[in-house]
N, C-alpha and C positions, 0 to 999 in steps of 0.2 A: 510546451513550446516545441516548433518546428524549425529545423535546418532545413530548407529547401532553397530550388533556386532563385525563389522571389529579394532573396539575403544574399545572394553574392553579386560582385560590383557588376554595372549594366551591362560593359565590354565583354565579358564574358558569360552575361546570361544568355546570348542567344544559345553558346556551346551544348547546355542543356536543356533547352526549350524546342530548338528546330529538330528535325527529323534530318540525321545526318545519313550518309556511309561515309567511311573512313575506314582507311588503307590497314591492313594488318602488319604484323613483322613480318611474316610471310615476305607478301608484296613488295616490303621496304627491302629483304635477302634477294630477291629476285630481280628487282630493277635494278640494286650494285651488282650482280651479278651481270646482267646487262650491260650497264655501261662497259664492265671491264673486256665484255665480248667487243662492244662497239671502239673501244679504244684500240685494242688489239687489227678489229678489220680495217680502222685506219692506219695502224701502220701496216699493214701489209698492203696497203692501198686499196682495200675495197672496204672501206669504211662505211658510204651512202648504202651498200645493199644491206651492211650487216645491223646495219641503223635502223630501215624498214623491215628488216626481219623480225630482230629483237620487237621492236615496235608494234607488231603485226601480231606476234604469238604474246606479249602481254596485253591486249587488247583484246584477241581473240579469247582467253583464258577468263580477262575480268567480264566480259559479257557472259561467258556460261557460266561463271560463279557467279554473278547477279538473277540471270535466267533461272537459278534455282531454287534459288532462295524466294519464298510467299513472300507477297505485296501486304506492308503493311496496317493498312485499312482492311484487310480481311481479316487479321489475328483478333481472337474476341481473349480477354484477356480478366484475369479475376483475384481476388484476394482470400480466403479464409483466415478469421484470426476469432479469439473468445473475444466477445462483448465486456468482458469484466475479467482481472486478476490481480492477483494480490504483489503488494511491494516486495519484491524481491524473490517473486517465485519463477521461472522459467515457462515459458509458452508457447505455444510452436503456430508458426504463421506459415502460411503454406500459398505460395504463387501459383497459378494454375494460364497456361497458354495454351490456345488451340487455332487447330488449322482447319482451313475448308476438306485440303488435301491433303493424306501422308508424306511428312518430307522426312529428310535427313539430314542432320544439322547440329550444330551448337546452338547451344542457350546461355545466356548469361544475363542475370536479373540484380539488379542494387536498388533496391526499396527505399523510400522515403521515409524514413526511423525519427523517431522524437528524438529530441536533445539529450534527454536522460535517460535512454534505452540503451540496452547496452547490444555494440556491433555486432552482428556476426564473424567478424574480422575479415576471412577467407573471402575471393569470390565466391558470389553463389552460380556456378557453371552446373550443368547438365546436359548429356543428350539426349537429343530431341528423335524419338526414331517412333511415325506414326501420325494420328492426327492431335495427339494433346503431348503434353509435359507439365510436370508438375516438379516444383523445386520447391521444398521444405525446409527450413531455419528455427533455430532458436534462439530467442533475446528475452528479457525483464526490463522491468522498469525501477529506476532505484529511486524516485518520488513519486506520490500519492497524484490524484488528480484525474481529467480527461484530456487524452490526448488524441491526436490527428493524425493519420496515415492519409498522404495525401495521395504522391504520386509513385508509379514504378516505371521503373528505365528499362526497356529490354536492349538487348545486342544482339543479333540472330548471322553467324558466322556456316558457310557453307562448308561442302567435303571439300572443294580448291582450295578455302581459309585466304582468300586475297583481297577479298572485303568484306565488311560487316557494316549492317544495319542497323541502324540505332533510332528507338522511336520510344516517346513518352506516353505513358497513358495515365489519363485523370482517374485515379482510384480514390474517392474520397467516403472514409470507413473512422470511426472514434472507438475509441477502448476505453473502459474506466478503472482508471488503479485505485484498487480500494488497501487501507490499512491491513496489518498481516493478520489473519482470520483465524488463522489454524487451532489457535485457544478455545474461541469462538463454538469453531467446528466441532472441538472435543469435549464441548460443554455439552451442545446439543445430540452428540451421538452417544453419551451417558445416559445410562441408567440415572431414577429419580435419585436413587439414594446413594449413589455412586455418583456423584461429580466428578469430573478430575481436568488439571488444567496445569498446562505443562508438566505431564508426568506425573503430578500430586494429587493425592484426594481431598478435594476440599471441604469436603461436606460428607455427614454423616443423617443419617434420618434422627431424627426428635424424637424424644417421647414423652416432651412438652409441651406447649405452650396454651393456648387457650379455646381453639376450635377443635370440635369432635369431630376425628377424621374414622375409624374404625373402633372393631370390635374383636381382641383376637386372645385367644389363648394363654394365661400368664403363667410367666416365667419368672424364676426368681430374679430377685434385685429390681421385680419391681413394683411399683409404688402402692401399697398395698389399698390408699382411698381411692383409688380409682375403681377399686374391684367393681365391676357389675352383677350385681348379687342375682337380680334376675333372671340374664342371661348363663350364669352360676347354673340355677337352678333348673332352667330348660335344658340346658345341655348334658348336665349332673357333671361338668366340668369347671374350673376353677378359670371365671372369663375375667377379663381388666379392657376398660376402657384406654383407648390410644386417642390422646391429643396433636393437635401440631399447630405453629403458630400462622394467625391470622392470614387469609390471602384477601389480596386484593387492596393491599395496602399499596400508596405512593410513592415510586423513588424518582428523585430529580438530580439529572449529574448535571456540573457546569463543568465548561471547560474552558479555560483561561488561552487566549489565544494571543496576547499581547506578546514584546520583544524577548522574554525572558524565555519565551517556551520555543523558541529559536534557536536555542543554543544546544550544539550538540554533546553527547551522554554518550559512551561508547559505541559511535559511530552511528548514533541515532538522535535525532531533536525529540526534546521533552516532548514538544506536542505529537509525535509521534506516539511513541513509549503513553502517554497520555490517553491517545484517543483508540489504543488496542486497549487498555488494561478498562478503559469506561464502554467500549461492547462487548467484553466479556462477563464486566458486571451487569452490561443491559440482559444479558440472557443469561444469565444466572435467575436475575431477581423474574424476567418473566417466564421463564419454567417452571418457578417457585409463585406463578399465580398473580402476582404481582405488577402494577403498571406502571410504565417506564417512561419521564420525561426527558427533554434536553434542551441545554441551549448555551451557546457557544458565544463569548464575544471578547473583543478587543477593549479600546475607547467605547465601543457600539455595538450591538445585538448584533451578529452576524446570522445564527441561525438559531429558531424556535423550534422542535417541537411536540405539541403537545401531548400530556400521558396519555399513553395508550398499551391494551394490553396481547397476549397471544403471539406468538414467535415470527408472524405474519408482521408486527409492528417492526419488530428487530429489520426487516429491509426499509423501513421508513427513516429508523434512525441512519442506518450506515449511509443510504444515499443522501441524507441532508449532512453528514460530516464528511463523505471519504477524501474532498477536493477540499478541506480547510488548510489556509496556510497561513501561520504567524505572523504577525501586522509588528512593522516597527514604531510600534507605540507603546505607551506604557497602558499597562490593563486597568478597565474604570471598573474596580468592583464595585462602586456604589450607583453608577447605570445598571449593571449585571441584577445585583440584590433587589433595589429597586424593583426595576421590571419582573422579578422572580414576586414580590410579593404583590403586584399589581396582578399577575395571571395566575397565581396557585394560591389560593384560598384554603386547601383542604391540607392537613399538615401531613407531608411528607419526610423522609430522610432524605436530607441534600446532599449531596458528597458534591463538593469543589476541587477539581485537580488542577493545579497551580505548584509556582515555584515556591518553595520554603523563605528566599529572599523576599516573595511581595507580601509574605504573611509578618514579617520582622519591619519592614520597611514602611510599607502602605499606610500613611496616614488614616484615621477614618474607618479605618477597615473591624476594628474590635466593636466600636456602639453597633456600627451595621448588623455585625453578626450575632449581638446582645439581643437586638432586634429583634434578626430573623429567629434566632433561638427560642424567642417565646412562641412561636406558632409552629416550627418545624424543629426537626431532629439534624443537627449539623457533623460531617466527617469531612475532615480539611486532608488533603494529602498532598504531597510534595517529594520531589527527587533530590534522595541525597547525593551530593557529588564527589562520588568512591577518592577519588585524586586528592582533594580538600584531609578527610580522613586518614590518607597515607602520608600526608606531610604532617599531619598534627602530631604521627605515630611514630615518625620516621628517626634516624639518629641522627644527630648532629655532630660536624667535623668541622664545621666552618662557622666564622661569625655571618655568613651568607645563610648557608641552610637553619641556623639557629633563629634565622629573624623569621624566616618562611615558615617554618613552627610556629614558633610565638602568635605571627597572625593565622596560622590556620587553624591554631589552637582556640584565640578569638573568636573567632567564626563559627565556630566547633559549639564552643560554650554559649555564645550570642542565639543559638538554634535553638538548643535546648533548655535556656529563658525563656525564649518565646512561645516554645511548645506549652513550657510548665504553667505559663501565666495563661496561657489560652485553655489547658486540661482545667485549671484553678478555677477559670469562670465558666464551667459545666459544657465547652466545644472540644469532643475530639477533634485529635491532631495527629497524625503519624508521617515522620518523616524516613520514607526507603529507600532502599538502591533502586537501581534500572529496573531489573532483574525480581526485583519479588512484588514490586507495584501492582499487579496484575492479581497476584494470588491474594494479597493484603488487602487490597479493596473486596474481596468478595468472600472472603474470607470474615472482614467486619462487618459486611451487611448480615451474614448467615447469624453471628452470633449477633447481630443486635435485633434479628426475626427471632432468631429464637428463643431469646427473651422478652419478646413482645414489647420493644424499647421502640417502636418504629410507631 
């Protein structure tokens, strides 16, 4: 969303819409200045001359401070900013004004910034000496989504500074905030066998599972039926076959987008935290060869789509999630599952990221995934909420803080039923913090590839 001046009350929309001049402090120091001359030559009795004097030299002054200042229908005027960045990273947007002719001048620009952008604070002044100027800021955005830069305001103040120019121009340009990438980024600039994701290595190379990937030189500790006795023999060297698990296998993330994943988690909404830790798993599993689907919903499907493979895919998914925002409804897993088994026929690992609350709560929800469970490989994840676990842990001094225990103790205990009863009937479960959701999702995919559980 946009603060502009189409949202402030009518009486005062013109202030921002017309093409004003208006008087500086300068001007306002200079006409009291004035009068107090003019009061003075009326009491010494020439009042009338000292009147069209004063009168005549701020008049004279404000025409050649106008006379120098460019006509503003000549100024061509422009915007740079990136097509795309990430929540919460800094960006630099850059004003650019030009003249027919070299002038000299003040500049002064206040951009049309999204609601959740954050200010520049300062004016953005510069001088202008030449035929361009260019004035450079930097803001973020602290919600996901697409947003609008609509308009920019110049004020163009001459060397007299007795008036200034003020004139709107229609810059109409969008940005897309996409979720924070950086994981993302550092999955993809790893080595095969060096993953690493926030600072950790997540992954190790295989020297199992069930596809002949090479042929290399053995080393002890390992597996001695693999030996290749042939290539043994060609080489007159001691060769072993190297496996690694299956590609081209199915993963399918859901992402829960109902009221729960709304709520914010050290200073971040689960469906945030959520929908980073499910494209780090997207590119993980397709580096690892692997095809990646998704689909997101409320009450209702919001977005589908379908597996596909190669790191080319990975900008398919982020652009059909990076604007998702949590619906004040309650989430209809059994629309969600549903439609998952009406469009994927071929068994995949589903991983579901949802609140641990809808998994304990949700009516309906355990046959469902009994269901699904017979034709796909299910990983349920959920955010645990750090605050919850420091009260359950906490001491007690009061008959107040001992109750707040007691039930976060409940709750504590009520999770880990639920987990147990849903580990019991053959569906992982894993309930994290904020903070490790990301490596743990990808983390369980690797080791459920490379035991060819997928």
């Amino acid at each position: 969303m946009t603060t502009s001046s189409r949202k402030r009350w009518r009486r005062f929309r013109s202030l921002a819409e017309k093409r004003l001049i208006v008087p500086t402090p300068r001007m306002a120091l200079l006409t009291g200045a004035g009068a107090l001359l003019v009061a003075g030559g009326y009491a010494a009795g020439a009042g009338a001359a000292v009147q069209w004097l004063v009168c005549g030299a701020l008049l004279g002054l404000s025409v050649l401070d106008l006379s120098l200042l460019p006509r503003r229908r000549s100024l061509s005027v422009s915007r740079s900013l990136p097509g795309q960045a990430d929540i919460g990273s800094p960006f630099e947007v850059t004003v650019r004004v030009e003249a027919p002719q070299p002038v000299s001048l003040k500049l002064t620009v206040a951009d049309d910034l999204p609601q959740t952008f954050l200010s520049p604070g300062a004016p953005l002044t510069a001088g202008w000496e030449g035929k361009a100027a260019e004035i450079r800021y930097m803001t973020q955005a602290r919600e996901r989504g697409e947003y609008h830069f609509r308009s920019v305001w110049l004020r163009l103040s001459g060397r007299i500074g007795l008036w200034e120019k003020q004139a709107r121009v229609e810059l109409e340009q969008s940005i897309r905030i996409y979720p924070d990438m950086s994981g993302v980024r550092g999955i993809l600039s790893s080595m095969q066998n060096q993953l690493t994701l926030e600072g950790r290595r997540i992954y190790r190379k295989e020297r199992s599972g069930s596809e002949f990937h090479a042929i290399r030189e053995y080393v002890p500790d390992d597996d001695p039926r693999f030996v290749n006795w042939r290539a043994s023999a060609r080489s007159r060297t001691l060769m072993t076959n190297v496996f690694r698990p299956e590609r081209g296998k199915v993963v399918t993330i859901l992402l829960d987008c109902g009221r729960m994943m709304g709520i914010e988690l050290d200073g971040r909404t689960k469906l945030d935290v959520s929908l980073e830790a499910a494209l780090a798993l997207a590119a993980v599993a397709l580096k690892q060869g692997d095809k990646v689907g998704l689909l997101a919903f409320s009450n209702r499907v919001k977005a589908y789509v379908p597996p596909g493979n190669g790191l080319v895919h990975l900008q398919t998914l982020t652009a059909a999630v990076y604007d998702l925002q949590s619906d004040f409804v309650e989430a209809s897993y059994s629309t969600a599952l549903q439609h998952l088994l009406r469009v994927q026929k071929k068994r995949s690992l589903t991983v579901l990221f949802s609140d641990m609350d809808n998994y304990m709560f949700e009516e309906g929800l355990y046959p469902l995934l009994m269901r699904l469970k017979r034709q796909h490989r299910i990983l349920l994840l959920g955010l645990r909420d750090e605050m919850l676990q420091r009260w359950a842990s906490a001491e007690t001094a009061s008959r107040r803080q001992a109750y707040v225990k007691s039930v976060a103790h409940k709750f504590a205990v009520d999770r880990q039923t639920a987990a147990a009863e849903m580990a019991a009937g053959g569906i992982d479960i894993v309930d994290v913090p904020v903070g490790q959701l990301a490596w743990t999702a990808v983390n369980r995919y690797l080791d459920l590839k490379s035991n060819d559980s997928i």
